[in-house]
N, C-alpha and C positions, 0 to 999 in steps of 0.2 A: 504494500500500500504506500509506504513510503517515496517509493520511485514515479508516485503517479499524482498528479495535481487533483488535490480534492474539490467536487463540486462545490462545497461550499467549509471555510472556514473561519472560526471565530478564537478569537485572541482575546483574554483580557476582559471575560464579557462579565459586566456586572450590572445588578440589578438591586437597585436602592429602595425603598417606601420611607417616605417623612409620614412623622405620627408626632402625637401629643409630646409621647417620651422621646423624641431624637430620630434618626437615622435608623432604619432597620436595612444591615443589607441582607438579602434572601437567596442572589446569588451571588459569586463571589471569585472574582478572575478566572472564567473558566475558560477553558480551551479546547475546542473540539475540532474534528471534521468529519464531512459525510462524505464518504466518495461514489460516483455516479456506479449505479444499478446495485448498491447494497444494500442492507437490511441493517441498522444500526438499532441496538437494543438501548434504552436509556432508564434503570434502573436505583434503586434507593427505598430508604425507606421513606414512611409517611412523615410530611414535613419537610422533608430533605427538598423542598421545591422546584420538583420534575417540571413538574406543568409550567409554572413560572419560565423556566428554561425554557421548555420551547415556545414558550410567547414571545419571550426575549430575541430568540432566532428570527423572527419577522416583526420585532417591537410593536408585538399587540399589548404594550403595558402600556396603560395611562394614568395620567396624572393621580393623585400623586409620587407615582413612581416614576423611575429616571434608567435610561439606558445605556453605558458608558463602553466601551473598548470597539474592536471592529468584528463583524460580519461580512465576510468580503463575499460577495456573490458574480460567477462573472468580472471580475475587476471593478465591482460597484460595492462599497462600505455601507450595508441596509440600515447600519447606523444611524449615518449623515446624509439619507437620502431625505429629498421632499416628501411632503404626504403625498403628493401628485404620483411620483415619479414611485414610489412603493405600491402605491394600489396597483399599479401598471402591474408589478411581480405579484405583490399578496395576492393571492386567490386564484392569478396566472400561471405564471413560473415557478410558484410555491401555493401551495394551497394544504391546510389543515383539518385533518378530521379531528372534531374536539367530544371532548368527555362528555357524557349523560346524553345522548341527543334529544331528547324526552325537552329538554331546557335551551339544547343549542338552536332545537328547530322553532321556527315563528311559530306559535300556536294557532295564529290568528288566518294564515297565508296555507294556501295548498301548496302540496307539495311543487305541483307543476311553476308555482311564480319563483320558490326559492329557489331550483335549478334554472330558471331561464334569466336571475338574478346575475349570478354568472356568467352566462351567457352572453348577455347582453353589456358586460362592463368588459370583458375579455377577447370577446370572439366580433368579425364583422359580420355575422351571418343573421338575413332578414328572418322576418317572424315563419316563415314553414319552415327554413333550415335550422330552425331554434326547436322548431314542436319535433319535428324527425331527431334531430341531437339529442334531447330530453326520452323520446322512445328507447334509440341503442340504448343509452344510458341507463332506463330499468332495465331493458336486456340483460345486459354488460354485468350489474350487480347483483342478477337473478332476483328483481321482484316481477311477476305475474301478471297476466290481464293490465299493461303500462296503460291503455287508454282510460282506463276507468281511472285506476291506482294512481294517475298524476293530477286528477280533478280531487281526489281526498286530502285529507288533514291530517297532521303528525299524530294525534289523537286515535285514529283511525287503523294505525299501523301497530303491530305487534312490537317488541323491541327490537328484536333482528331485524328488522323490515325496516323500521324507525334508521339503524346504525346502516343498512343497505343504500337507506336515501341519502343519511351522510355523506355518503363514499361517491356517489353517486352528484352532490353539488361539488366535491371536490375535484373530481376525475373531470368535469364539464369543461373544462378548457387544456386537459391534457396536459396537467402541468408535470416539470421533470423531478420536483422532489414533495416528497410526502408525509409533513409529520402528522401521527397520528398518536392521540394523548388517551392511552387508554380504551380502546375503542371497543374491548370486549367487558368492559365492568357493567355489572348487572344481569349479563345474558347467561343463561343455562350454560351447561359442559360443552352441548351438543352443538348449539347456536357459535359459542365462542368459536370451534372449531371449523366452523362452517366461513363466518367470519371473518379469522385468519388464513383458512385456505384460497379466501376471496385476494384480498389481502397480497397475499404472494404470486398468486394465477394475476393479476392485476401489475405486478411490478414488471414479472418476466413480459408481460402483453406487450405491455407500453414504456418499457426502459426506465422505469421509477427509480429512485431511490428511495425509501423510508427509512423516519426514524420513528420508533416505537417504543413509547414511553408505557410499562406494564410491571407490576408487582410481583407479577408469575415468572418465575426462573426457568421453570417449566417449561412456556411459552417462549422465551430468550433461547433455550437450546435447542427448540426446536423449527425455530422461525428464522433467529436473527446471525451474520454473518460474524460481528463484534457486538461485542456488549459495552455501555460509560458506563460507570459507578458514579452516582452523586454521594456523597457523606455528610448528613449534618455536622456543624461544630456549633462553637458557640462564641457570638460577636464581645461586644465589651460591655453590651446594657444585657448581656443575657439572653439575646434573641436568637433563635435558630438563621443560619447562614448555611449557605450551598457550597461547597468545592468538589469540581471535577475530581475524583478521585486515580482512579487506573483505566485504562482499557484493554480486555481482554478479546485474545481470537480463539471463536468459540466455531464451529462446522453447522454450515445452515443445515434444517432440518435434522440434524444429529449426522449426518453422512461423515 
């Protein structure tokens, strides 16, 4: 890995919250890379703040938190980019499947306006090559009956089905790397596995990268290419802090 330039790498990346009591940092000079068509596992325990991290990766923190070191993407620092000039990648170039989808998805919106949300900020394509793009795409993620299924509500959808649509607004504009923050929590044994195997039949499809933030080690030896360790410590008011700790090479699928 070393001999080969990573898709994407971050130096230095830290991730601050102002509070009542002072500074909280949460993450804390980390340093990573993803390299193109892997499966990077990103593991810790709870608090060790995973999720934070990969928000930090495309500076989904806002106020009042602060995001300091570089994300080099492409020879672009996702740091010091405009808001303009990030949306172009968020959700393009990068796009994330995020935890609980129950919460991630608009309650209010069918399913069909959240994927052609997408579409519509990402892709040139007019409203039938947007309604056809949204069919492959339940295709693609194995939900059923898409004509009906993309006039419904998140409410409507079972949880896999729910985490299907996920995958499903993120894949909408083909993007090259994939972080996904937990995407099997709450789903049965069965579902998760189903899920995961979507998951990697989806990377190998379309040259993805992902990084896969997951509690299950389990799932890390049997999915992922490298594993990061995050390690809580403790700052100087006592607050939980993030350091990258090691990366291990682990054999996808156990091979």
């Amino acid at each position: 890995m070393s001999e080969v330039s990573p898709l994407l790498k971050a130096r230095g990346l830290m991730t601050t919250f102002q509070t009542a009591q002072g500074p909280v940092t949460a993450v804390n000079a980390v340093d990573l890379d993803v390299y193109a068509g892997e499966v990077l596992g990103l593991v810790g325990e709870s608090g060790s703040d995973k999720s934070v991290m990969l928000r930090s990766l495309i500076r989904l923190i806002h106020p009042p938190g602060t995001v300091l070191g570089t994300v080099e993407w492409e020879g672009r620092n996702l740091v010091d980019l405009s808001d303009a000039a990030l949306r172009r990648i968020r959700g393009g170039e990068i796009a994330m499947i995020f935890q609980e989808p129950m919460t991630a998805l608009n309650p209010i919106l069918p399913i069909k306006v959240q994927i052609d949300e997408n579409l519509r900020a990402h892709t040139k394509m007019d409203a039938s090559q947007r309604r056809k793009r949204m069919m492959e795409l339940m295709d693609i993620v194995g939900i059923p009956a898409a004509e009906r299924r993309l006039e419904e509500y998140p409410h409507q959808f079972s949880g896999g089905m729910r985490q299907r649509a996920m995958i499903a607004i993120a894949l909408a504009s083909s993007p090259r790397l994939l972080p996904a923050d937990e995407p099997t929590t709450a789903l049965d044994v069965t579902i998760q596995d189903q899920i995961l195997n979507l998951i990697l039949d989806l990377r190998d499809e379309f040259s993805m990268s992902v990084v896969f933030v997951t509690h299950d080690l389990g799932v890390v030896a049997s999915t992922c290419d490298r594993v990061a360790v995050m390690m809580p410590g403790g700052s100087l008011r006592r607050h939980p802090s993030s350091t990258f700790s090691s990366t291990l090479t682990m054999p996808i699928r156990g091979g």
